[in-house]
C-alpha positions as CSV (number, residue, x, y, z in Angstrom):
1,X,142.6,85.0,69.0
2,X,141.5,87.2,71.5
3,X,140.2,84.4,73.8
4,X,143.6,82.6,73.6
5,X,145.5,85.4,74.7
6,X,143.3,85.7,77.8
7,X,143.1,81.9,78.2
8,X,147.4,82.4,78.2
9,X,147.2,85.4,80.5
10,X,145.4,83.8,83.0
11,X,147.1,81.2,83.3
12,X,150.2,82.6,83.7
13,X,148.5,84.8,86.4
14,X,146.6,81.6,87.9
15,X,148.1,81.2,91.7
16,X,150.4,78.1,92.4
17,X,149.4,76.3,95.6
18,X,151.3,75.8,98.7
19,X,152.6,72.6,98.0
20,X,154.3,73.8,95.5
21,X,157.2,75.1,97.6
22,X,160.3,74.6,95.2
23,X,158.0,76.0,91.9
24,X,156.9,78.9,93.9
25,X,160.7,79.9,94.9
26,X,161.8,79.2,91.9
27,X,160.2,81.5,89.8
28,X,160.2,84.3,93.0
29,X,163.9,84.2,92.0
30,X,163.8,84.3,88.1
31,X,161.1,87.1,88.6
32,X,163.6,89.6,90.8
33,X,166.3,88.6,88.1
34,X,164.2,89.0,85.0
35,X,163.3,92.6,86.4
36,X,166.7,93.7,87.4
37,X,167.5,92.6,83.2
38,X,164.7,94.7,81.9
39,X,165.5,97.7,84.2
40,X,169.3,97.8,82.3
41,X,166.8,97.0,79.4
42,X,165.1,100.3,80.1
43,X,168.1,102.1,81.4
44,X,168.7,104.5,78.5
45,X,165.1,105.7,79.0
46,X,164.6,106.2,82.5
47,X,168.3,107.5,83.4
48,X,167.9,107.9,87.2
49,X,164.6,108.5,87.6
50,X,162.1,105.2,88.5
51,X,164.8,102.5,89.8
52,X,162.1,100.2,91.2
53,X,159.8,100.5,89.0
54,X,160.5,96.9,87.5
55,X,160.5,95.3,90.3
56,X,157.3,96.7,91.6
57,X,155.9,94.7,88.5
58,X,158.0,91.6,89.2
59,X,156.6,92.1,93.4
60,X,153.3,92.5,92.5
61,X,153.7,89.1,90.0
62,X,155.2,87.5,92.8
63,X,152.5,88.3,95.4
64,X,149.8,87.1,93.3
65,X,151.1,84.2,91.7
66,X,153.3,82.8,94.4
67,X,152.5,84.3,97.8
68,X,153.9,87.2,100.7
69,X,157.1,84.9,100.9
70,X,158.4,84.3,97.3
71,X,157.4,88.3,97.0
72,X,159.2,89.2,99.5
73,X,162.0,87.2,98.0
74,X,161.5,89.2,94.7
75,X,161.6,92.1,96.3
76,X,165.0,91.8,98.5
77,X,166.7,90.4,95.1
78,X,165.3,93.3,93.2
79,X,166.4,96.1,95.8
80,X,169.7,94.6,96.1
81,X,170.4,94.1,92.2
82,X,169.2,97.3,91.6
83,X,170.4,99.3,94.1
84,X,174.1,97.7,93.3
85,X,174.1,98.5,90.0
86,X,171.9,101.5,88.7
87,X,171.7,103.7,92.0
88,X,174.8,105.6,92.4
89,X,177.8,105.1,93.7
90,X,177.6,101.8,91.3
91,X,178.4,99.1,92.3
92,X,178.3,100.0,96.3
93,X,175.3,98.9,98.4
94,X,176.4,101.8,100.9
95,X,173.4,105.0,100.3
96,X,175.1,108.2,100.6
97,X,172.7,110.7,100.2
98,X,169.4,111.3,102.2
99,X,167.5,111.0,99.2
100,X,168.6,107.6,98.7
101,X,167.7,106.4,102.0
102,X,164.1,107.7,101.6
103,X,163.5,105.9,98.1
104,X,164.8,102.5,100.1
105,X,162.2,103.8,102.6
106,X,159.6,104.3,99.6
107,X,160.5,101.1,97.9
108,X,159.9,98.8,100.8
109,X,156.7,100.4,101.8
110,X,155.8,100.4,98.4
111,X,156.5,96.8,98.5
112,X,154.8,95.7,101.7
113,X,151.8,97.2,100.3
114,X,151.7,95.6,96.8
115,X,153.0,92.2,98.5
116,X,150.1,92.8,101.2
117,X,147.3,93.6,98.5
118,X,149.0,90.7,96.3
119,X,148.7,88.0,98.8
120,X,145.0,88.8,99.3
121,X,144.1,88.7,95.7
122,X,146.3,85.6,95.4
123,X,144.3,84.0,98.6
124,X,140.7,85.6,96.9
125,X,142.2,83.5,93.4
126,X,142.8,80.1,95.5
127,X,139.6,80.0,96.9
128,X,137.8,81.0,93.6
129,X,139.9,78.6,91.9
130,X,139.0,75.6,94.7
131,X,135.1,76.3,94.1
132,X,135.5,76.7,90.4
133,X,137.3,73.0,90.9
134,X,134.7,71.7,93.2
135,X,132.4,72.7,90.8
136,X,133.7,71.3,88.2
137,X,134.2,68.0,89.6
138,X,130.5,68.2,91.0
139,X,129.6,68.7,87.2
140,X,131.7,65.9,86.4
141,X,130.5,63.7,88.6
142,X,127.0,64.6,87.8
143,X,127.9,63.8,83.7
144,X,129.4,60.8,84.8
145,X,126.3,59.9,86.8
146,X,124.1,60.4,84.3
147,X,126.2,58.3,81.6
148,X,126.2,56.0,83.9
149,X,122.3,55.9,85.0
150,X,121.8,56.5,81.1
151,X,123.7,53.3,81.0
152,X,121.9,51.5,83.0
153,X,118.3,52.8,81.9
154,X,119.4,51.3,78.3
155,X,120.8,48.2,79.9
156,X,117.1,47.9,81.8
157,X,115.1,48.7,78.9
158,X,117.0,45.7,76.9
159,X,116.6,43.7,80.2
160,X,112.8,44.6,80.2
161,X,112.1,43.8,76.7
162,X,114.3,40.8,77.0
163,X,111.6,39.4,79.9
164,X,108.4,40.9,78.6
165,X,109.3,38.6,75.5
166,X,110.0,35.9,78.1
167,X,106.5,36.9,79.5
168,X,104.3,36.8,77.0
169,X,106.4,33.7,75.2
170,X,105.1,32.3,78.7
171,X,102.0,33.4,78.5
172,X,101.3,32.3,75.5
173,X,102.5,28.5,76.2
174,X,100.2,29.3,79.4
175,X,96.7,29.8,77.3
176,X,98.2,26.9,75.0
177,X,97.8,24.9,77.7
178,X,94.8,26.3,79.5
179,X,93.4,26.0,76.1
180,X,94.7,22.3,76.0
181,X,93.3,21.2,79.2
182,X,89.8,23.2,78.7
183,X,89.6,20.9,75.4
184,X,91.1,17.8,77.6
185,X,88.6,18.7,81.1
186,X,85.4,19.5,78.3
187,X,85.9,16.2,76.5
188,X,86.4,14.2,80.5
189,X,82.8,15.6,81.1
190,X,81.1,14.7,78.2
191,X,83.1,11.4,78.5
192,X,81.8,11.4,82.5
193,X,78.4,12.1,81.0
194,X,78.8,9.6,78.4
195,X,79.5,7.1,80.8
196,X,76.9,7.8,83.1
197,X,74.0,7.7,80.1
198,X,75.8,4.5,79.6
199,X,74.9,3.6,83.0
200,X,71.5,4.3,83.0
201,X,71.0,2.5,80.2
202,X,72.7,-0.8,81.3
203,X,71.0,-0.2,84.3
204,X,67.5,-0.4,82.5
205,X,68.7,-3.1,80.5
206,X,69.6,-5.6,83.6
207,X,66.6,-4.3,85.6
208,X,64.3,-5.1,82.8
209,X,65.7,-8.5,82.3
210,X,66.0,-8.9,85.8
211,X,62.1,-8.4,86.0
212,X,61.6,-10.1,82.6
213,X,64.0,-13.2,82.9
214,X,64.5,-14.1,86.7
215,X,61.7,-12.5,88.1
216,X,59.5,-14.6,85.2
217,X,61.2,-17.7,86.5
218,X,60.5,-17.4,90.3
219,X,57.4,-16.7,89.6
220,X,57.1,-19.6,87.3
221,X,58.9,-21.8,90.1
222,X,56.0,-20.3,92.7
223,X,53.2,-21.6,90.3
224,X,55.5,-24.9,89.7
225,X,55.6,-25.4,94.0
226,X,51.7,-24.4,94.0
227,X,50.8,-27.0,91.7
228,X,53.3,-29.9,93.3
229,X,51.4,-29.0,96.9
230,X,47.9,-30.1,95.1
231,X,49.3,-33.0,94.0
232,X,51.4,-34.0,97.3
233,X,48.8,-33.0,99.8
234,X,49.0,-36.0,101.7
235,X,52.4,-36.4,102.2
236,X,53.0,-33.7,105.7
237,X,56.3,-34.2,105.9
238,X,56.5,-33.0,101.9
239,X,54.5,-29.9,102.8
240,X,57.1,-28.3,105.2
241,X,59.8,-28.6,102.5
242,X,57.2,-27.2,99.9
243,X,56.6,-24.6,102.1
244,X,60.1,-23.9,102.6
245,X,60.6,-23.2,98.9
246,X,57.9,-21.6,97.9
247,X,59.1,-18.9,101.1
248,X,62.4,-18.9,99.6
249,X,61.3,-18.5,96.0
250,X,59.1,-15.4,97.5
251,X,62.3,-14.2,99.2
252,X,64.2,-14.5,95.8
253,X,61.2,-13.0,94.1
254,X,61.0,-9.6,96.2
255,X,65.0,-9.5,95.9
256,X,64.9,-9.2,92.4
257,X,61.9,-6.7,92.4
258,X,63.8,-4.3,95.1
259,X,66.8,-5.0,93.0
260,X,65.1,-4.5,89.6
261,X,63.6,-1.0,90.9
262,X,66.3,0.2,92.1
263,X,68.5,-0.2,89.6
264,X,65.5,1.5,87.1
265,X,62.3,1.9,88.8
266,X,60.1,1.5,86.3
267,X,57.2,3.9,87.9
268,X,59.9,6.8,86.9
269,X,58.9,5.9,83.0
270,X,55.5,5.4,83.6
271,X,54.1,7.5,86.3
272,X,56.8,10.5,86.4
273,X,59.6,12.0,89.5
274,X,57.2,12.3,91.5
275,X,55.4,9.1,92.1
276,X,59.0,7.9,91.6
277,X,60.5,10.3,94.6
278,X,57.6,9.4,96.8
279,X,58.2,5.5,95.9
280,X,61.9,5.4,96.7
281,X,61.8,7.9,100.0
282,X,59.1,5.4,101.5
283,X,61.3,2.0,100.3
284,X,64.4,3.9,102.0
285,X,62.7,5.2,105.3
286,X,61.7,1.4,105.8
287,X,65.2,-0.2,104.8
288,X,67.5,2.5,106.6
289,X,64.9,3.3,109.8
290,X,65.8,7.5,109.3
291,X,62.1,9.5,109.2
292,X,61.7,10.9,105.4
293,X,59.2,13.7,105.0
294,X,58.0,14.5,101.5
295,X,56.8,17.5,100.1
296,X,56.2,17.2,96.4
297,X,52.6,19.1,95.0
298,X,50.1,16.6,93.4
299,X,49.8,18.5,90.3
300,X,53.4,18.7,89.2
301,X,54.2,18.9,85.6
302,X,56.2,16.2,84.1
303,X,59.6,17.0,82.9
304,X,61.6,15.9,80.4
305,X,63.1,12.2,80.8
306,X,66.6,13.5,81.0
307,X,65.9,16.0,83.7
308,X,63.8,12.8,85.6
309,X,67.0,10.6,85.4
310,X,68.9,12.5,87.2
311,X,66.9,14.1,89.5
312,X,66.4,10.9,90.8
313,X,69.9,9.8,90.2
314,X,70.8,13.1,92.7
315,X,67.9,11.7,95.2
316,X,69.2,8.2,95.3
317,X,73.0,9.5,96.0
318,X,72.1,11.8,98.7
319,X,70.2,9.9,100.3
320,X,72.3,7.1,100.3
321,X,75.2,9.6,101.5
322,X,72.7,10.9,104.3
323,X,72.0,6.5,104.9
324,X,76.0,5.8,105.2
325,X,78.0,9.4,106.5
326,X,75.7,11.8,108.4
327,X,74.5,9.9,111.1
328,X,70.9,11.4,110.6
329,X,67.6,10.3,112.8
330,X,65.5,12.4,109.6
331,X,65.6,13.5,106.3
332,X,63.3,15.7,103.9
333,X,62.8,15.7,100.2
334,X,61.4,18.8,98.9
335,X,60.4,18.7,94.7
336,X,58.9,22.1,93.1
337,X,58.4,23.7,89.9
338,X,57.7,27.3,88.4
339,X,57.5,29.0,85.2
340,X,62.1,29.3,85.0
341,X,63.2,26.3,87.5
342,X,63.0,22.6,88.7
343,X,64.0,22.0,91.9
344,X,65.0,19.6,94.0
345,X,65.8,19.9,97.8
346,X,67.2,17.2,100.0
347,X,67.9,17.9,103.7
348,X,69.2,16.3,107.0
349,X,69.8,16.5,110.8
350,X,73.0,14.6,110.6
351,X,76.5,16.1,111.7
352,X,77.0,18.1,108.5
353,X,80.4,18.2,106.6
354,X,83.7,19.6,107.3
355,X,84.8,23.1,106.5
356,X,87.9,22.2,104.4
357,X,85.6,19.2,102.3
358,X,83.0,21.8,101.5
359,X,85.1,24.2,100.3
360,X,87.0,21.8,98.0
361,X,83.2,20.9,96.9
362,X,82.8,24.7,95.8
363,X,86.3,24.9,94.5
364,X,87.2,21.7,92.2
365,X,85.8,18.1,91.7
366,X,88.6,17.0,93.0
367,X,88.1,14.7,96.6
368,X,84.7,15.6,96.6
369,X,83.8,11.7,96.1
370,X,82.9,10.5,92.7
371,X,79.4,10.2,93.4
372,X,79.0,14.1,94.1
373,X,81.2,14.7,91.0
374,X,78.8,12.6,88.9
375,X,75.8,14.2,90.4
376,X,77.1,18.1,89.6
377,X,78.6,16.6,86.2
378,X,75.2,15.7,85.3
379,X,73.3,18.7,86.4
380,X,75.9,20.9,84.4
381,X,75.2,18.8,81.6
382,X,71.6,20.2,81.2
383,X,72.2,23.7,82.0
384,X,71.6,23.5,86.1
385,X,73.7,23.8,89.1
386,X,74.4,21.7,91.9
387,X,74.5,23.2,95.8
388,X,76.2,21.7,98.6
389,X,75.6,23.7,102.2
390,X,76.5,22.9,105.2
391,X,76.5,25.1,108.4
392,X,77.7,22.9,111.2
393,X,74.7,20.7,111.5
394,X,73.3,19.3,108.8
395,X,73.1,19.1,105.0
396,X,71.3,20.6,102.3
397,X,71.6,18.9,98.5
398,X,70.3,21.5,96.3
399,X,69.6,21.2,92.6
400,X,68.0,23.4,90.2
401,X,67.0,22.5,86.1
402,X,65.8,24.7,83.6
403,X,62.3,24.1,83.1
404,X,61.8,26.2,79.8
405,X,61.2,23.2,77.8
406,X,59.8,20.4,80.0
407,X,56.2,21.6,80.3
408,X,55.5,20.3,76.9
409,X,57.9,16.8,76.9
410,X,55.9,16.1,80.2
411,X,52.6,16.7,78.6
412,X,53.3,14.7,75.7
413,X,54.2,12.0,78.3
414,X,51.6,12.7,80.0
415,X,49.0,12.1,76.5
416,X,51.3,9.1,75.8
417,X,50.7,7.2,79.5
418,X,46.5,8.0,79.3
């Protein structure tokens, strides 16, 4: 109750502002009226005595609520009102004592002073009241900012849950696939693999029957020609054509024995990688005219029959490579063994292979040519690695097997061949 009586007095108290010109005149006016009513109010009581006392109250109203102008409004209607009706002679505005004169003297020093100390409480009020506004829009502004960045911060937490769902729904389609194409790139290798095996082993077949079928028959033909020049001796113009067939028939013969070897040199079953390597690095240095240098140790262990295949399947594709891109005068073929590793290191003077291809090489399969593919397909298969280097000049083929289990295979090999 209390509190709402203050809240009431203060606002009735509470200074109008300037723009308020008419409002602030207005009740100036009713003021000086309302206190020349209560002094006939109070008449009986005071008599004579305290004429202005009511209007000091409606002047000092004036000079805080309103301003020095509106009070001195107040004040004039106030003096006049009063003075025309309660100060004797009544209703006369003419002072006819000297007593008279000095209470008009009183009253509007009185006045100037409450009016002065008025105005400078009123002006004291304004500017309280302007920060107490500014304030309170600050606050406002400040509550309305953070609704607002409340707001958002619940509008982006939706928006972030919204597209870490999208994420991980993503990212989980994302390992379905990886996953997928793992499975898909996996089952391409052992498929690559497969096929490869499936080479081999053709290969072996048509070199075998190569050597078994059509080498059988030249040779038969040779013996068939030897026998027809015992017989037709005498004829000379005979013998040249003999002769001419049985050189063609050695021609055809050596054909299908380079042929047959290649495809499946038989020395790699029977006598190992190493009589093998040494074999087919001579057979090349004579065919392509580039300068091979071997350096394989006598005593080599055998290894497994896998690990020979493609060892020598890595030989005859680099050096074929070397043979058809690098434009090499030499080449070396380096073979070794210890207790953990097989190696095997091919080398050459040619012009070496461009940035951009070699880094594809140690990047992805992917236009790397399918015989390097095939070769680092294969060595993966049995647990090795495949190195390609090349520093401007020159390439190095490097190739490295587990050897953990080949010591016994290639002694049981080994037994089998004595």
């Amino acid at each position: 109750m209390s509190g709402a009586v203050r809240t009431g007095f203060s606002t009735i108290l509470n200074p109008l502002p300037r723009k308020y010109v008419c409002r602030r005149y207005a009740v100036a006016a009713l003021a000086g009226i309302l206190a020349i009513l209560l002094r006939w109010l109070f008449d009986p009581l005071l008599g004579h005595v305290a004429f202005y006392v009511t209007i000091y109250i409606a002047v000092v109203y004036c000079a805080i609520v309103c301003g020095y102008a509106p009070a001195i409004l107040t004040s004039i209607t106030g003096f006049v009102g009063i003075f025309y009706w309660f100060v004797d002679p009544r209703h006369s505005l003419y002072p006819f004592r000297l007593s008279e004169i000095h209470g008009v003297i009183g009253f509007f020093l009185v006045s100037g002073v409450l009016i002065a100390l008025g105005d400078a409480n009123r002006k004291k009020h304004l500017q309280l009241n302007e920060n107490v506004n500014t304030l309170t829009r600050e606050i406002e502004e400040r509550h309305r900012a953070q609704r607002e960045l409340r707001a958002a911060h619940d509008e982006l937490e939706i928006r972030v849950q919204e597209r870490t769902q999208e994420l991980l729904e993503t990212l989980r389609r994302l390992e379905t696939e990886v996953k997928v194409r793992e499975h898909a790139e996996g089952e391409l290798r052992q498929l690559s693999v497969r096929l490869m095996s499936l080479q081999d082993e053709e290969r072996r077949h048509i070199a075998r029957e190569l050597h078994d079928t059509a080498g059988q028959t030249l040779a038969a033909i040779k013996m068939s020609i030897a026998l027809i020049r015992q017989f037709e001796s005498s004829s000379p113009g005979l013998q040249v054509y003999i002769d001419d067939l049985n050189a063609l028939a050695d021609a055809a013969l050596q054909e299908v024995r380079t042929t047959s070897y290649l495809l499946h040199p038989p020395l790699l079953d029977e006598a190992g990688i190493a009589s093998a390597t040494r074999w087919f690095a001579e057979g090349f240095a004579r065919r392509s005219g580039i300068q091979i240098h071997c350096d394989i140790p006598e005593d080599l262990q055998r290894p497994p029959r896998d690990c020979e295949l493609v060892l020598f399947r890595v030989l005859q594709e680099s050096l074929t490579n070397v043979h058809r891109h690098s434009g090499a005068s030499s080449a070396s073929v380096r073979l070794l063994r210890d207790d953990h590793l097989l190696q095997l290191e091919i080398t050459d003077n040619g012009k070496g292979i461009a940035a951009e291809n070699l880094r594809r090489f140690q990047t992805s399969t992917s236009n790397t040519g399918v015989g390097i593919a095939g070769m680092r397909e294969r060595v993966r298969q049995l647990g090795g690695h495949l190195e390609l280097r090349s520093a401007g000049k020159g390439t190095m083929v490097h190739v490295a097997l587990p050897a953990s289990n080949s010591t016994q295979a290639g002694q049981s090999k080994s037994v089998g061949i004595a």
